[in-house]
Each structure stands twice: as C-alpha cells, then as structure tokens.
C-alpha positions in Angstrom: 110.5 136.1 159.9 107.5 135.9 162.1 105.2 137.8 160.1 105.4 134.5 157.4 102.5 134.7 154.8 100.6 131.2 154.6 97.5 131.6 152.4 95.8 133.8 149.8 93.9 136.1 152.6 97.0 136.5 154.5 98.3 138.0 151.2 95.6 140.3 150.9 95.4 141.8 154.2 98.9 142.2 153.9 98.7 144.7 150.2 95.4 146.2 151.6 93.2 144.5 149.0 88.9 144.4 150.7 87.5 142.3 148.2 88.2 138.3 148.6 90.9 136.4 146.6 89.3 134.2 143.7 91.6 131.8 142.2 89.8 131.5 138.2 90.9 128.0 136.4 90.4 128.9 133.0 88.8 126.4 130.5 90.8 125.4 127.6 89.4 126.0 124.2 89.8 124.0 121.2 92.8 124.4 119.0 92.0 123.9 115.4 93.9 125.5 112.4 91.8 127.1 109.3 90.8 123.6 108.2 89.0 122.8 110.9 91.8 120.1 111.7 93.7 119.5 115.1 97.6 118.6 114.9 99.7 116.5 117.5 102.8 114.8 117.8 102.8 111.4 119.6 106.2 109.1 120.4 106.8 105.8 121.3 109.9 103.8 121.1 112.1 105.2 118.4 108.8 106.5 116.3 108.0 109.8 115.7 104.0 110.3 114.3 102.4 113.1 113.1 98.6 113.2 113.3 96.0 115.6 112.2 92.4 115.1 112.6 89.0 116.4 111.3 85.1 115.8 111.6 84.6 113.0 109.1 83.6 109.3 108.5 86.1 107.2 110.5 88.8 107.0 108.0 92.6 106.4 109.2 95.1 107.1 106.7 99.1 106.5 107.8 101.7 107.5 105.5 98.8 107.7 102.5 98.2 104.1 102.6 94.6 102.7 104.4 95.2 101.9 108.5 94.2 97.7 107.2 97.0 98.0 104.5 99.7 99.5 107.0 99.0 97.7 110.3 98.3 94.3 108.8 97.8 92.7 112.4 94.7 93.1 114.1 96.6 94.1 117.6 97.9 97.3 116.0 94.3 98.2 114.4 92.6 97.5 117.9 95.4 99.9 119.5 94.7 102.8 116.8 90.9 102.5 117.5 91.4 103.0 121.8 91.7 106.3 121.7 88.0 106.7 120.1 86.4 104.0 122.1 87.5 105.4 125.3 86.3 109.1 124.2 83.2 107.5 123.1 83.8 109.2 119.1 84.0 105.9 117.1 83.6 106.9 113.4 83.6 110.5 113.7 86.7 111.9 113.2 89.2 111.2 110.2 92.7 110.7 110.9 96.0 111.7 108.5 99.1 110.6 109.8 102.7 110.4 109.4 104.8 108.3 111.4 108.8 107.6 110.7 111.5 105.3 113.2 110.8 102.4 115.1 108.9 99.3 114.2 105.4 98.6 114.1 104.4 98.4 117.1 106.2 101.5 118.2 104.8 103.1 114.9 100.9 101.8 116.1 101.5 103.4 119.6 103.1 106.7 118.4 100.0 107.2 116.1 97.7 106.5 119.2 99.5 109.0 121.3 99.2 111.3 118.6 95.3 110.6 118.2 94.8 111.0 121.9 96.6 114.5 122.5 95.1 115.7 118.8 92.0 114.5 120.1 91.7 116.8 123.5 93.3 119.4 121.5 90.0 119.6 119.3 87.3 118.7 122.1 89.1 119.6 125.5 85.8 117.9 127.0 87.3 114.4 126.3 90.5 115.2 127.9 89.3 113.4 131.7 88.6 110.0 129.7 91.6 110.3 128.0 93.9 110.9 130.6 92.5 108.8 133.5 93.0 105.8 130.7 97.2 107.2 130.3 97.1 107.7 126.6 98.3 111.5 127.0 101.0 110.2 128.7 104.5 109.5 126.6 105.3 105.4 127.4 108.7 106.6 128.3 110.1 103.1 127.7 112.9 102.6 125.6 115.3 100.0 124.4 118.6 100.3 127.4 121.8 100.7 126.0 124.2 98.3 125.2 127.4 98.0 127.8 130.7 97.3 127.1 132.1 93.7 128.4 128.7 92.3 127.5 126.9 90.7 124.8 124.2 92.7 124.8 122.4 95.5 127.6 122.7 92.7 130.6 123.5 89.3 128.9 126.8 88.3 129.6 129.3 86.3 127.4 129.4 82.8 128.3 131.2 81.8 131.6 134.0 79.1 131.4 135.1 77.1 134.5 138.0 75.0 132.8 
C-alpha cells in the first residue's frame, strides 16, 4: 500500500498517459420539448404542482383559472412572482400549472418551486440566482406525525393532580 495514488497526475504517470489530465465541466443546455415549453415538478407540504413554461406575456394560469382568481391573498401572488424577480424575467415567460394536495399556501410554494426548477431548465444561465436564493431547493418541512398517548404530535392531554 505505499505506492497510494493521491491526485489526477499521479494517475497518469501511473497508466503511461504524456499529455496532462483536463477535468471538462460541461455546460448544461436548455431542456425544452417541441413547444418551445420547459416542464418541472415542485413540492411543498402535501402539494404536488405541475408547471410548464413558455416565452410569453407574463400570464400565470393554475388549474385553468387566472393566478388573482386562485391565490386570492396578495402573499401567495407575491410568492408566485419571486422566482422571476430574482432571475430578473418579470413578464416574460407564461406559466401553466397544475397543482393538487395541500392547502394554499403549500399549493403557492409548490408552484414556485416548480417555476424555479422549470425556469433553469429553460435558461440554465439563471440557475446561480436561483439557487443562491434556495428556491431549487425542496422546503423539506412537513406536518410531524401524530403519537399515540397524546393529543396531538407533542401536546399532551390535560394533567390532573387531584
């Protein structure tokens, strides 16, 4: 075990290979079907969403109804919207999605996570902004389980001294 390989040259001498080792990071291209559209899936919660988006005029359609009629509260709308103010796209791109489970809020950031992967899947040049502000990342929270002997996850039943 003395003759231990510890870097990319040592490999080379070792199989004989003159010419220096080149590690190549390749550039990731944009995936778009025959649309022109980019698909993702984002999750938050219990919600599932399905997002495709295109070139277009800003428009946000979830489950075919407008995003004002669907996310009634200002909160959710601003949520939808990150995505495109941190990439710096406002009003460019139209989004279709289809989100199912969970309540609204869960629904609002499942669609946003779907934006934000479909997003770098179509211009992989806005993928630094959007992950160094953690909306590629799956909010892995979820609602803890309910234990037995309890009234609900941690709350306990009423104590009684007498």
């Amino acid at each position: 075990m003395a003759d231990q390989i510890n870097s990319l040259e040592e490999l080379a001498e070792v199989a004989g290979i003159d010419a220096p080792v080149e590690v190549v990071e390749l550039a990731r291209e944009p995936i778009r079907d025959d649309l022109g559209r980019s698909y993702a899936t984002g999750k938050r919660k219990d919600a599932v969403a399905r997002v495709w988006i295109k070139p277009g005029s800003g428009k946000v359609t979830v489950n075919g109804k407008e995003m004002d009629a669907y996310f009634a509260r200002p909160v959710l709308q601003m949520i939808l919207r990150q995505p495109f103010e941190v990439a710096g796209v406002e009003d460019q791109f139209d989004v279709m999605a289809t989100v199912k489970g969970g309540g609204l809020s869960g629904q609002a950031g499942a669609v946003k996570h779907g934006i934000s992967k479909a997003l770098q899947l179509y211009d992989p040049a806005l993928r630094g902004a959007l992950k160094a502000a953690g909306f590629l990342t799956r909010d892995s929270r979820v609602v803890e389980r309910k234990k037995y002997g309890k009234r609900k996850a941690r709350r306990s039943f009423q104590f009684s001294k007498r």
